[in-house]
TORBA-78147 format. One line per 2 residues: number of its first residue (from 1); their letters; for each residue x, y, z of N, C-alpha, C, O. Coordinates in steps of 0.05 Angstrom, whole numbers, m for minus. Atoms other than C-alpha are relative to their C-alpha. Example, Ala and Ser with C-alpha at 12.3 -4.5 7.8 and 13.67 -1.06 7.14 Angstrom:
2
1) as) 18,m24,0,246,m90,156,18,24,0,39,24,13; m16,m24,m1,273,m21,143,m15,22,14,m5,44,18
This chain:
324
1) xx) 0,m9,m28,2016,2258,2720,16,26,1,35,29,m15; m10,m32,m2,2036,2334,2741,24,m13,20,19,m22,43
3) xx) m14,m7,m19,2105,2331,2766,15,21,6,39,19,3; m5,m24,m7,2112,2401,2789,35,2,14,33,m6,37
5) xx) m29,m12,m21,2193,2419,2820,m5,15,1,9,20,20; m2,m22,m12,2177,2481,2829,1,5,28,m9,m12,43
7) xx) 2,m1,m26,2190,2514,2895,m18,24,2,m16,45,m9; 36,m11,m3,2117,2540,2919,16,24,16,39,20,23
9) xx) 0,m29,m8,2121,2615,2947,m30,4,12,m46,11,m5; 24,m9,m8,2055,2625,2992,m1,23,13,20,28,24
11) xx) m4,m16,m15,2035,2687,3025,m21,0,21,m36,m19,19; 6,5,m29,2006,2695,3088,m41,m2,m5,m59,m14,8
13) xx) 31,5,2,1933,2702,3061,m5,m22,m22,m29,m23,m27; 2,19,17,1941,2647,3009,m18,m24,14,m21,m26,38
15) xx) 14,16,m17,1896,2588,3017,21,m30,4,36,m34,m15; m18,15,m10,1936,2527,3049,5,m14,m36,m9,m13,m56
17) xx) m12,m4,33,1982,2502,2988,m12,m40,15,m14,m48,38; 7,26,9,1960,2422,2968,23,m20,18,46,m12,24
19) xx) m24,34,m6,2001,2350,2996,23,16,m29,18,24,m51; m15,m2,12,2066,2366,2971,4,m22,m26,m10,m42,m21
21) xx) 5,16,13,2081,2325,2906,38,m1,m1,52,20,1; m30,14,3,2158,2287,2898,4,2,m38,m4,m12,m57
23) xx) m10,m9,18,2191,2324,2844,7,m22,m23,31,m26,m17; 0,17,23,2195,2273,2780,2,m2,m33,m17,m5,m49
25) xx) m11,m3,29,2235,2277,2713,m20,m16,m15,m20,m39,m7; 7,22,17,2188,2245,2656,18,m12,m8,18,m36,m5
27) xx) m25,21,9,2254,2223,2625,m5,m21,20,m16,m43,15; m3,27,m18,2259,2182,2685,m19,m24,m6,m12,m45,3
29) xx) 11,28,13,2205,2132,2652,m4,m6,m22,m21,m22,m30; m28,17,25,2241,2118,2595,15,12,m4,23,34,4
31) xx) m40,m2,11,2307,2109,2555,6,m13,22,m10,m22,38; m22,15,0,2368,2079,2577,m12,m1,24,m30,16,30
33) xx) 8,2,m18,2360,2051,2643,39,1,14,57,m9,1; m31,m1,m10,2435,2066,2694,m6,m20,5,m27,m26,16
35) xx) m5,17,m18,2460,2009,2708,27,1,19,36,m19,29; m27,1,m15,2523,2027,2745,25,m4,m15,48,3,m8
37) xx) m32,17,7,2570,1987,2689,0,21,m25,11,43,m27; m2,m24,29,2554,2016,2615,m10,22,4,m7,39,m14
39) xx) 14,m33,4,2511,2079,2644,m2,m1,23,m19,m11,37; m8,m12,m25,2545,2107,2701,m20,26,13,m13,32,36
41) xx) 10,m13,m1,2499,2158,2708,m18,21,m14,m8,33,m33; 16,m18,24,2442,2204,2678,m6,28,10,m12,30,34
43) xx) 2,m40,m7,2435,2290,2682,m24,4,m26,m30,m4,m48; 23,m15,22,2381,2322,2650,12,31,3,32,34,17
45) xx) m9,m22,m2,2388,2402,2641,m17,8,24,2,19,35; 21,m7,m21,2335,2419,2698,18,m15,25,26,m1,43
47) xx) m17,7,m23,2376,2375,2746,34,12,m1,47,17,19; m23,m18,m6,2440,2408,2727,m6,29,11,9,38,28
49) xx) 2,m8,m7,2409,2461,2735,m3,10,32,9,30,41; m8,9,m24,2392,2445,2808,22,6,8,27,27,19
51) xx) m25,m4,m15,2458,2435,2826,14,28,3,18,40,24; m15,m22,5,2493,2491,2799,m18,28,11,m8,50,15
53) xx) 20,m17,m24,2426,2530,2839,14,3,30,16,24,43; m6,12,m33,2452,2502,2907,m9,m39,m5,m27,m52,m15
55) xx) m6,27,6,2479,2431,2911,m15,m17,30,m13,m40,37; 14,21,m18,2435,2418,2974,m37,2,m9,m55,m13,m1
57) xx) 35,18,18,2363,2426,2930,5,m14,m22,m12,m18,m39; m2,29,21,2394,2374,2885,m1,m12,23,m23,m21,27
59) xx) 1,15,m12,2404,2343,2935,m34,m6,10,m44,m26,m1; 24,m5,m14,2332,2353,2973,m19,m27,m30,m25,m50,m29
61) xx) 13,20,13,2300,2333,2906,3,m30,m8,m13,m48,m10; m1,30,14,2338,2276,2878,15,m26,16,21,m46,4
63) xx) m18,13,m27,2373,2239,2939,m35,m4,20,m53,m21,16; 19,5,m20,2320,2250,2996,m34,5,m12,m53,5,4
65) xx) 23,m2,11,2259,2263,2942,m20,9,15,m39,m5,21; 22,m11,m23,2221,2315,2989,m20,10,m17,m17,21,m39
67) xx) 22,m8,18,2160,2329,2964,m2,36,m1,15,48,13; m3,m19,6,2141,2402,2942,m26,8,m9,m34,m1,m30
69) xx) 27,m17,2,2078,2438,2940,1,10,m27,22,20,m33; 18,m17,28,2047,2464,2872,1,26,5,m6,35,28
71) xx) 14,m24,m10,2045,2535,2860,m23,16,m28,m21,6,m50; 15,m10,27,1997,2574,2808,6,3,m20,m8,3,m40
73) xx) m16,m7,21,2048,2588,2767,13,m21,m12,22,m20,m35; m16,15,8,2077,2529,2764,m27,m24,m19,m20,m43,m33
75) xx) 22,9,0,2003,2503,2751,m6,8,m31,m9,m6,m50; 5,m15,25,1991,2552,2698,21,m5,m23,15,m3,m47
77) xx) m14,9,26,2049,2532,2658,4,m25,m12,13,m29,m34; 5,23,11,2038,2461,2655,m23,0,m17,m21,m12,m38
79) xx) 20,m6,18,1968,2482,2628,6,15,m24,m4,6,m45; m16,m3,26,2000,2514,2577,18,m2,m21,22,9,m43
81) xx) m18,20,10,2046,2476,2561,m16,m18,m20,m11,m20,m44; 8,18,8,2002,2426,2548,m24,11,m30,m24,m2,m51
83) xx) 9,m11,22,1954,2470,2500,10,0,m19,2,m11,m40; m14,m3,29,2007,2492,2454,15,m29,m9,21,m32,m33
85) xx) 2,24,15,2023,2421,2446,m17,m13,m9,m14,m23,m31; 22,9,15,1959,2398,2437,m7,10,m22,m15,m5,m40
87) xx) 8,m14,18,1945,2455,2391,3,m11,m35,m13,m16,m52; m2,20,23,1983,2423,2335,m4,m26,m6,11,m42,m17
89) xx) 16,36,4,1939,2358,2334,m19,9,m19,m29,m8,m34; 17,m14,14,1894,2414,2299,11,5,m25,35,12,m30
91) xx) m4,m9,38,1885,2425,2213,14,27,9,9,36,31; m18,m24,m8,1930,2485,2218,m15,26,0,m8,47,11
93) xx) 18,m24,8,1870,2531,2194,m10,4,31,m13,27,38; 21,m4,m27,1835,2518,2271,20,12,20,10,17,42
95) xx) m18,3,m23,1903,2534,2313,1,31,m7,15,44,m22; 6,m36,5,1874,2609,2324,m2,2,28,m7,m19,41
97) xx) 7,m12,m25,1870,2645,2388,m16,m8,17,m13,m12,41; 25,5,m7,1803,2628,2391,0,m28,16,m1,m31,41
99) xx) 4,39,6,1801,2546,2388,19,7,32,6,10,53; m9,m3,m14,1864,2559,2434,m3,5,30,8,m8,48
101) xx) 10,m2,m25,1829,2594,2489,m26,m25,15,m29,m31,39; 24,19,m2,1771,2544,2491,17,m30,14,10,m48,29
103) xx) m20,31,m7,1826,2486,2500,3,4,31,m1,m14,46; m8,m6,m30,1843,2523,2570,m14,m15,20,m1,m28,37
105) xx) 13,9,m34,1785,2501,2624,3,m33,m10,12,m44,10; 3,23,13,1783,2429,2586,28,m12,11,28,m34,22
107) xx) m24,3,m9,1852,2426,2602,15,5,23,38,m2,25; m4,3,m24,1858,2439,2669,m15,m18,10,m4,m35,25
109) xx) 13,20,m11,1797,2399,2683,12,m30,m2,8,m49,14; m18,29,10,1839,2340,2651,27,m7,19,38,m29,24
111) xx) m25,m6,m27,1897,2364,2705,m9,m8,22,5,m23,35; 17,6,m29,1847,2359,2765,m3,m11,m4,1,m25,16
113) xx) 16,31,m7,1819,2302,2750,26,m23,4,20,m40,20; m26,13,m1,1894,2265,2744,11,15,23,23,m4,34
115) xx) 2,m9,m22,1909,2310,2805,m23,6,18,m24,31,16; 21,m10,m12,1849,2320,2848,15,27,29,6,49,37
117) xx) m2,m23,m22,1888,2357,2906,10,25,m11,10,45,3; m11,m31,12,1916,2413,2861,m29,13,7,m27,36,m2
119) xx) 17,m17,6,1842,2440,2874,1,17,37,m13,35,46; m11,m12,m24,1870,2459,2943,10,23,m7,9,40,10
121) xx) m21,m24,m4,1912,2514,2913,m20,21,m7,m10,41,m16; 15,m19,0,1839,2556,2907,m24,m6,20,m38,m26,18
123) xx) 17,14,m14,1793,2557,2962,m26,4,m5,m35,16,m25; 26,23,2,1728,2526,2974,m21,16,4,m44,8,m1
125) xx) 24,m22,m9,1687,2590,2996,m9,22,m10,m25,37,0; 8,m17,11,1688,2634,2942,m17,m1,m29,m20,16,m47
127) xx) 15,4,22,1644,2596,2897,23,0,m35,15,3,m58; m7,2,26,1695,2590,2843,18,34,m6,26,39,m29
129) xx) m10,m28,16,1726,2661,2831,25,1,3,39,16,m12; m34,m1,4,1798,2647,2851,5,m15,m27,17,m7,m46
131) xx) m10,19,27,1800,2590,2799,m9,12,m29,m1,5,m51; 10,m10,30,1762,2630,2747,19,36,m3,14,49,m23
133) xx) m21,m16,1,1816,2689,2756,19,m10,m5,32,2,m22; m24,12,15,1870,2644,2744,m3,m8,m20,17,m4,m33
135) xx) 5,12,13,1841,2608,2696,m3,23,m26,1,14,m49; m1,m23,7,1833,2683,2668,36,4,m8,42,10,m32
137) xx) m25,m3,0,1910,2688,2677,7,m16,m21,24,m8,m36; m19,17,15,1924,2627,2635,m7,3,m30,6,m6,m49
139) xx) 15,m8,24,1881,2651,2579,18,24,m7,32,21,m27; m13,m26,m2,1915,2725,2587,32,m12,m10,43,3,m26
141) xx) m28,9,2,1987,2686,2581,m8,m19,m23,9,m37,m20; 8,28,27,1962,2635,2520,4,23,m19,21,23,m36
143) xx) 6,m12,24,1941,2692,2483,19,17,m4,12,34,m20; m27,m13,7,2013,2726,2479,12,m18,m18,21,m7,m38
145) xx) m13,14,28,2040,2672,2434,m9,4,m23,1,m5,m44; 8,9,29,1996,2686,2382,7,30,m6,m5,43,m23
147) xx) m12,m27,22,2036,2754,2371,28,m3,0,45,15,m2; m39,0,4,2106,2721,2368,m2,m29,m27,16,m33,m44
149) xx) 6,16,14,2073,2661,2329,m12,m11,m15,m34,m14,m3; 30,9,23,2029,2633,2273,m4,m27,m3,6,m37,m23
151) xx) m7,24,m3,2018,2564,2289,m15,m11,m26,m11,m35,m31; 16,7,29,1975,2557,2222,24,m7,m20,24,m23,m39
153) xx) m16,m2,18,2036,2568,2193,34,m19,7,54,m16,m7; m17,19,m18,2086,2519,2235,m9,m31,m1,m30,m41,7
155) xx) 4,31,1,2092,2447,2225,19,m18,11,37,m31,0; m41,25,m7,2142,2405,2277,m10,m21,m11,m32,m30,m18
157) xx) 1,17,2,2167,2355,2264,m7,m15,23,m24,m33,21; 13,12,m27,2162,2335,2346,m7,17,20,2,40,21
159) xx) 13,m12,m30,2128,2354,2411,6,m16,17,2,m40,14; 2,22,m25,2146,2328,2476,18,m17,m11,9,m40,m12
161) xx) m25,22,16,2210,2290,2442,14,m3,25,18,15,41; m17,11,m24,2246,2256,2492,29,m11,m19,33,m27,m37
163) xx) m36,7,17,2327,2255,2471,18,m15,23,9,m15,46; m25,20,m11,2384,2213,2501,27,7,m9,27,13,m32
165) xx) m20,23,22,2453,2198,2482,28,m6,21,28,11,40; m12,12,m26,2506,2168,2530,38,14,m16,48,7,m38
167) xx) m24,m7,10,2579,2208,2525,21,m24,3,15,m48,7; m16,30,m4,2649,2167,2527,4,0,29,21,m16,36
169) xx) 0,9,m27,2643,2171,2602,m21,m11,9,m23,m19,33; 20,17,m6,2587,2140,2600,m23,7,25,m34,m7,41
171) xx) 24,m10,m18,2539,2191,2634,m23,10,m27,m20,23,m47; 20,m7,20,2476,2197,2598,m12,18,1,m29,21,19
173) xx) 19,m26,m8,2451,2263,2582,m28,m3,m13,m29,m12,m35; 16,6,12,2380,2263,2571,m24,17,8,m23,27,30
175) xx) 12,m21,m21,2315,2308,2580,m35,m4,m25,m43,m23,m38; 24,7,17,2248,2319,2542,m4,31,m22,m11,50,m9
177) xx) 9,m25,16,2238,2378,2488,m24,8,m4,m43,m8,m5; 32,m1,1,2179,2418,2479,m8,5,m30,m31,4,m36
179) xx) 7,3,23,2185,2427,2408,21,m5,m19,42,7,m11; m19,4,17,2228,2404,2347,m6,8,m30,m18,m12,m39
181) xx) 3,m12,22,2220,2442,2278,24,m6,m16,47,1,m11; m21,3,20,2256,2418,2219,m6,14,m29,m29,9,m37
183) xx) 2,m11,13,2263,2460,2158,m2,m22,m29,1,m47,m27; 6,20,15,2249,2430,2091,37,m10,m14,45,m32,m22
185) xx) m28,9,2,2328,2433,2078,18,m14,21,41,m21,21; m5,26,m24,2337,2392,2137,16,16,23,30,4,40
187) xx) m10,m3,m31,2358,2451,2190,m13,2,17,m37,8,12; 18,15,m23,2336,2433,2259,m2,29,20,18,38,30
189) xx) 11,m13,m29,2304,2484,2311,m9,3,18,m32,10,18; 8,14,m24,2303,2470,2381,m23,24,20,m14,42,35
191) xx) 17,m23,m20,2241,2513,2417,m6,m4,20,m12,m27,23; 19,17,m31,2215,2506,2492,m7,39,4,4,60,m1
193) xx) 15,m15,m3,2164,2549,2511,5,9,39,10,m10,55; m3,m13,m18,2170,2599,2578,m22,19,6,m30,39,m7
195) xx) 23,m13,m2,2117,2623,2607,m4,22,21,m25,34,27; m13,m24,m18,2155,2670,2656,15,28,m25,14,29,m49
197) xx) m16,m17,26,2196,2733,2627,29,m12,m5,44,m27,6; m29,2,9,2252,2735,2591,24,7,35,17,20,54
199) xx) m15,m13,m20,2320,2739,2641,17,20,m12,22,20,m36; m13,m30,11,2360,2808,2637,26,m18,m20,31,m42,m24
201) xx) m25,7,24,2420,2805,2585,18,m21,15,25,m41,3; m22,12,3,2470,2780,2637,m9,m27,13,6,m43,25
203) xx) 3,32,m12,2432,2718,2656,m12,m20,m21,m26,m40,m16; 5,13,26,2425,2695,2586,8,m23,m7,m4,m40,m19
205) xx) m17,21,6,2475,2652,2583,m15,m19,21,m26,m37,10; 8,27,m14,2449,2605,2643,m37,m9,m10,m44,m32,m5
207) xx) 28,2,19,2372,2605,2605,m2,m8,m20,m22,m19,m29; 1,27,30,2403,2578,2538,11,m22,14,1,m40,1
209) xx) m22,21,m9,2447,2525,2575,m25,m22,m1,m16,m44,m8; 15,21,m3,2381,2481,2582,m7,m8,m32,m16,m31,m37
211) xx) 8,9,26,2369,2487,2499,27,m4,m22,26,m13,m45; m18,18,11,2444,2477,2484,8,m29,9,19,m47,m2
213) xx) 2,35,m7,2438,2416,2527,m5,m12,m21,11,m25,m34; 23,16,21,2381,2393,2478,15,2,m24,17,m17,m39
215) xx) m12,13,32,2420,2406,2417,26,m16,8,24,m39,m1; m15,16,4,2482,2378,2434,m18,m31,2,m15,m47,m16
217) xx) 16,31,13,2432,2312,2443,m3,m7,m22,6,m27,m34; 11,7,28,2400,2322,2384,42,m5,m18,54,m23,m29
219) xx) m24,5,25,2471,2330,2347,13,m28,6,21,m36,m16; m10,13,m7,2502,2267,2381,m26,m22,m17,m18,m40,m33
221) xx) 20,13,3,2435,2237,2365,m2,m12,m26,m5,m36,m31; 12,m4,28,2423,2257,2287,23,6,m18,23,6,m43
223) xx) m27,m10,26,2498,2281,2265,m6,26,m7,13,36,m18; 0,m31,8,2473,2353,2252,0,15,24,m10,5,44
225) xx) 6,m25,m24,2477,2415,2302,m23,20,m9,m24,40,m24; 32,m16,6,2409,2441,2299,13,33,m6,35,42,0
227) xx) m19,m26,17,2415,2513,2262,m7,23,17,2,46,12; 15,m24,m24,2375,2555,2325,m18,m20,22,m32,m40,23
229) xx) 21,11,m36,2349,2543,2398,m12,26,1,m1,45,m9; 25,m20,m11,2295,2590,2421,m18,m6,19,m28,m28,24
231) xx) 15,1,m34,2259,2606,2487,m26,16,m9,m26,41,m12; 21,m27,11,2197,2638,2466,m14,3,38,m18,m18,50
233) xx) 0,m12,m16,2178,2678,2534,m29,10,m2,m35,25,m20; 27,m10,2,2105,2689,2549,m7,17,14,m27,31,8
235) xx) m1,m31,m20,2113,2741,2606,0,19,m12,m18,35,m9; m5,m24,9,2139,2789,2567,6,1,m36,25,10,m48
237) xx) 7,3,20,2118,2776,2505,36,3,m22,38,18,m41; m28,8,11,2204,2754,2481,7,m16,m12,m1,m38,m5
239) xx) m21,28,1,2251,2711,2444,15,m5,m8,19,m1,m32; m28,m3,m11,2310,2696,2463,17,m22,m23,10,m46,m20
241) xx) m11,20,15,2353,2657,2410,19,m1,m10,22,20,m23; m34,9,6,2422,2633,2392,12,m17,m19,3,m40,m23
243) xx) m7,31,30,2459,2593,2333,20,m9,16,40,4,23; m31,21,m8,2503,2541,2363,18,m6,m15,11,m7,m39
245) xx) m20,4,26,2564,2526,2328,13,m29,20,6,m32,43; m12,23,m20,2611,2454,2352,12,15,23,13,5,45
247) xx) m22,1,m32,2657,2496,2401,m26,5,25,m27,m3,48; 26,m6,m19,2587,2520,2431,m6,m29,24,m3,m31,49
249) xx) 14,29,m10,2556,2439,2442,25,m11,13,20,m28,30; m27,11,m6,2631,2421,2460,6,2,28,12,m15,46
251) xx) m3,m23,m31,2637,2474,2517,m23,m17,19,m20,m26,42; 21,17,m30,2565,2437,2544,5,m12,7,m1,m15,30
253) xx) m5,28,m1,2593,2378,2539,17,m9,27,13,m23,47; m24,m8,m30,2654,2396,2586,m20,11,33,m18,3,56
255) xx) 3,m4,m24,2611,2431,2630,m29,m16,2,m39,m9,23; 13,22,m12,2554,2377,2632,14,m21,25,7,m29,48
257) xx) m26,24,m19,2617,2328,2658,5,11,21,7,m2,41; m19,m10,m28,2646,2378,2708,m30,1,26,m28,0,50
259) xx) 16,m4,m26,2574,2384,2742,m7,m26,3,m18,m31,24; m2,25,m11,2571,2314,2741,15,m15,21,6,m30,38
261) xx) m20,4,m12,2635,2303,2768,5,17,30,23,11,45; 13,m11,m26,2612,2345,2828,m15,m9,12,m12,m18,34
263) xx) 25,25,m10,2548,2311,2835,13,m20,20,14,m17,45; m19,17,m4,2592,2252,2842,12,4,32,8,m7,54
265) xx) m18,m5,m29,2640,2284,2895,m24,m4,22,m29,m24,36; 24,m13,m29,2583,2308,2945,m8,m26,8,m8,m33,32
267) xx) 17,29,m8,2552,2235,2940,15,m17,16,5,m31,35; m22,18,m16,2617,2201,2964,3,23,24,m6,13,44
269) xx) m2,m19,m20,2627,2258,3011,m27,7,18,m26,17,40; 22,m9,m18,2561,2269,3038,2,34,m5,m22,41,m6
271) xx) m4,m27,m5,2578,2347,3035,m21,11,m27,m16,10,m51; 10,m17,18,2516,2386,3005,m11,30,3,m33,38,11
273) xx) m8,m35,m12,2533,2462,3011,m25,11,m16,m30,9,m40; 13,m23,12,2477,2510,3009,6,31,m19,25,47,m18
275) xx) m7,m23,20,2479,2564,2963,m14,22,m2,m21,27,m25; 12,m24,m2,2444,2629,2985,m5,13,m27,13,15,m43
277) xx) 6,m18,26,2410,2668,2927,m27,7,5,m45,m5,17; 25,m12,5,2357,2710,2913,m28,m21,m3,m52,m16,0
279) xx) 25,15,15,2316,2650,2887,m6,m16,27,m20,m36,26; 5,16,m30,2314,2625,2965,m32,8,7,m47,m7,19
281) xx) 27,m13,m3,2249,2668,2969,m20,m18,m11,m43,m13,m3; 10,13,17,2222,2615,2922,m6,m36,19,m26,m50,18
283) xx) m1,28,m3,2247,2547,2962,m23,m7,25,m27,7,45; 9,13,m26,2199,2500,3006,15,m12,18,7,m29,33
285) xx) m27,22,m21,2264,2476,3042,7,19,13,17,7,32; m2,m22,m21,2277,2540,3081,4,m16,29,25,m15,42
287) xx) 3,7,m28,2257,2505,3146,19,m19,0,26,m27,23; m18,27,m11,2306,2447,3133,34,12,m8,55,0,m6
289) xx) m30,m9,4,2366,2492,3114,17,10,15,11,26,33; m16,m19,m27,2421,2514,3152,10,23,m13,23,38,2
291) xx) m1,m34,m7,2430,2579,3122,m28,21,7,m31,46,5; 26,m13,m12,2364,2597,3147,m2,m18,24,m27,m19,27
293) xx) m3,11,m18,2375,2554,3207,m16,m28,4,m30,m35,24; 10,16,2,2352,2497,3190,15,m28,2,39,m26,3
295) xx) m23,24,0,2378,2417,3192,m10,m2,m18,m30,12,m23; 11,20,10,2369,2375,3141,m2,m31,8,12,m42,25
297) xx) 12,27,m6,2337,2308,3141,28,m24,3,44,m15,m13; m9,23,m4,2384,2243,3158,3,m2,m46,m16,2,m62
299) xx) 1,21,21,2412,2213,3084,m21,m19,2,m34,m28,20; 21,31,10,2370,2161,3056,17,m22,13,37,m16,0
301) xx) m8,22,m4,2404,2095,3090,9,m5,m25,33,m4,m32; m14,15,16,2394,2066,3023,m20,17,m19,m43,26,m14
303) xx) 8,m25,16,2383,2109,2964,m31,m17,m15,m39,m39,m9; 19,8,14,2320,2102,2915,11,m11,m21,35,m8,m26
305) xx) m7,18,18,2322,2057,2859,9,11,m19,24,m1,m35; m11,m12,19,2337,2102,2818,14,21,m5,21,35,m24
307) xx) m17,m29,m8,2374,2152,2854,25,9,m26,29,32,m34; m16,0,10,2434,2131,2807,m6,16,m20,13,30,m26
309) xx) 8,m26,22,2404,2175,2755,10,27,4,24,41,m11; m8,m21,m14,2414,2227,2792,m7,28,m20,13,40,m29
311) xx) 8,m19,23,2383,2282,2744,m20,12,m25,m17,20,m48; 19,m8,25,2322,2301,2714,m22,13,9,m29,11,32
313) xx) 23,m13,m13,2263,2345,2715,m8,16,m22,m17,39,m20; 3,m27,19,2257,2369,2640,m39,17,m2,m45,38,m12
315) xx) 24,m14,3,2178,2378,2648,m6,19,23,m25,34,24; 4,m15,m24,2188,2409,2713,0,21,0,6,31,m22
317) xx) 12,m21,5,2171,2473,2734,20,16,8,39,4,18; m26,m18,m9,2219,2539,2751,m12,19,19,m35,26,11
319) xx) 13,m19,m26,2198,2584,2811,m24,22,m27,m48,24,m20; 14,m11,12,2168,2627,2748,m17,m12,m16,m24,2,m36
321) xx) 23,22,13,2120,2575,2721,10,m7,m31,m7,m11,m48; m3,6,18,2160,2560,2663,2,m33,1,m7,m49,18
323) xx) m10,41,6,2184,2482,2640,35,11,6,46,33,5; m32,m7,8,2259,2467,2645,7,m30,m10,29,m35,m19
């Protein structure tokens, strides 16, 4: 099932955006389950993220679970997402450009049909030419990997790996990877694919934070600190990549806990402070915010079952149609 977080951006001649859909971590159906005693709580990097966005669209998504409209982008990167995983199900000789593009309409049709209202986000009267322009787009954005990569020549070990591992406070960090490459000398390379651009130099550091998440897992996980994380960037044909060392995974570790330990506060407090930023241009909660004059909704009475989680969204989407 597509669970899109992105926050949809429509413009005034856009065709009406789809039933919003309630933002949903795959982690969240499986691994450890919180129970309150041994697993006080679970963060993925996409929900820290959240917070440390503005602590009232964590809130929005994972407290009052408001639903959230689809946007093209966010559409287009789950479709490609899903290719370059599929891709390696292929003899390595077929995982060409070619084969690649052909996977595209097959693969959305496989989206629509498990979503039927996503066909809302192109309308109904132009015989097909919005959807065959995007569908144009996702081909146009596929076929930039194959000048940063040789997938003939790439063999993970996983796709779609879902990691865990519960610290000694007993908050479980946990999220889903989009690829895991192990060398034949056993060092580990964490990749997730971006299908937005690269961010400028000084916002680098908050763009690895979601793939030193993933290694500190993996290292907690496996005993090794994977030997490179990498963002490969399909906008702008980039990629962005970093060697972790322990003070690196150490530092996440600390500041995994401290945005936990905020989380936390706000929940006993009720207090969830908006956070003005550029990326507000992006949110469907505008109308319920009060720095755009908005209320928000009443608390939940009584939270969702699984509110205690409180944290996840690694297949979800980023205002620029990437994964996080």
């Amino acid at each position: 099932m597509l669970c899109p977080s992105v926050l949809a951006m429509t413009s005034p001649t856009a065709a009406p955006p789809p039933p919003g859909v309630v933002p949903i971590d795959p982690a969240e159906r499986v691994g450890t389950k919180v129970d309150g005693v041994e697993v006080l709580g679970a963060l993925s990097p996409s929900r820290a993220g959240d917070f440390m966005t503005c602590p009232l669209l964590f809130r929005f998504r994972t407290i009052d679970r408001l639903p959230e409209p689809p946007s093209v982008d966010a559409v287009r990167g789950t479709v490609i997402h899903k290719v370059l995983e599929d891709l390696f199900d292929l003899p390595a000789a077929e995982r060409t450009p070619e084969r690649a593009d052909a996977m595209v309409e097959p693969t959305w049709e496989d989206l629509l049909a498990a979503e039927p209202a996503l066909a809302a986000l192109f309308p109904d009267h132009d015989e097909g030419a919005a959807a065959g322009h995007w569908l144009l787009s996702c081909r146009e954005v596929l076929a930039r990997y194959f000048t940063l990569e040789d997938p003939r020549f790439i063999e993970p070990a996983e796709r779609e790996l879902y990691v865990e591992t519960l610290t000694d406070t007993k908050l479980l960090l946990r999220g889903v990877v989009d690829r895991v490459d192990v060398a034949p000398d056993g060092a580990i390379r964490v990749v997730d694919y971006k299908t937005g651009r690269a961010p400028k130099e000084a916002s680098e550091g908050a763009a690895l934070f979601q793939l030193k998440f993933y290694a500190l897992v993996l290292w907690r996980m496996r005993g090794v600190i994977p030997k490179r994380i990498q963002l490969i960037y399909l906008g702008n044909t980039e990629i962005l990549f970093y060697e972790p060392d322990e003070a690196d995974l150490l530092a996440t570790e600390r500041k995994a806990q401290a945005v936990w330990e905020a989380i936390r506060s706000a929940k006993e407090t009720g207090d969830w402070q908006p956070r003005p930023s550029a990326l507000c241009r992006w949110c469907s909660h505008q109308a319920l915010c009060p720095a755009y004059g908005g209320t928000p909704p009443p608390l939940p009475v009584k939270e969702p079952a699984d509110h205690a989680r409180a944290g996840q969204a690694p297949g979800g989407q980023t205002p620029d149609g990437s994964s996080g």
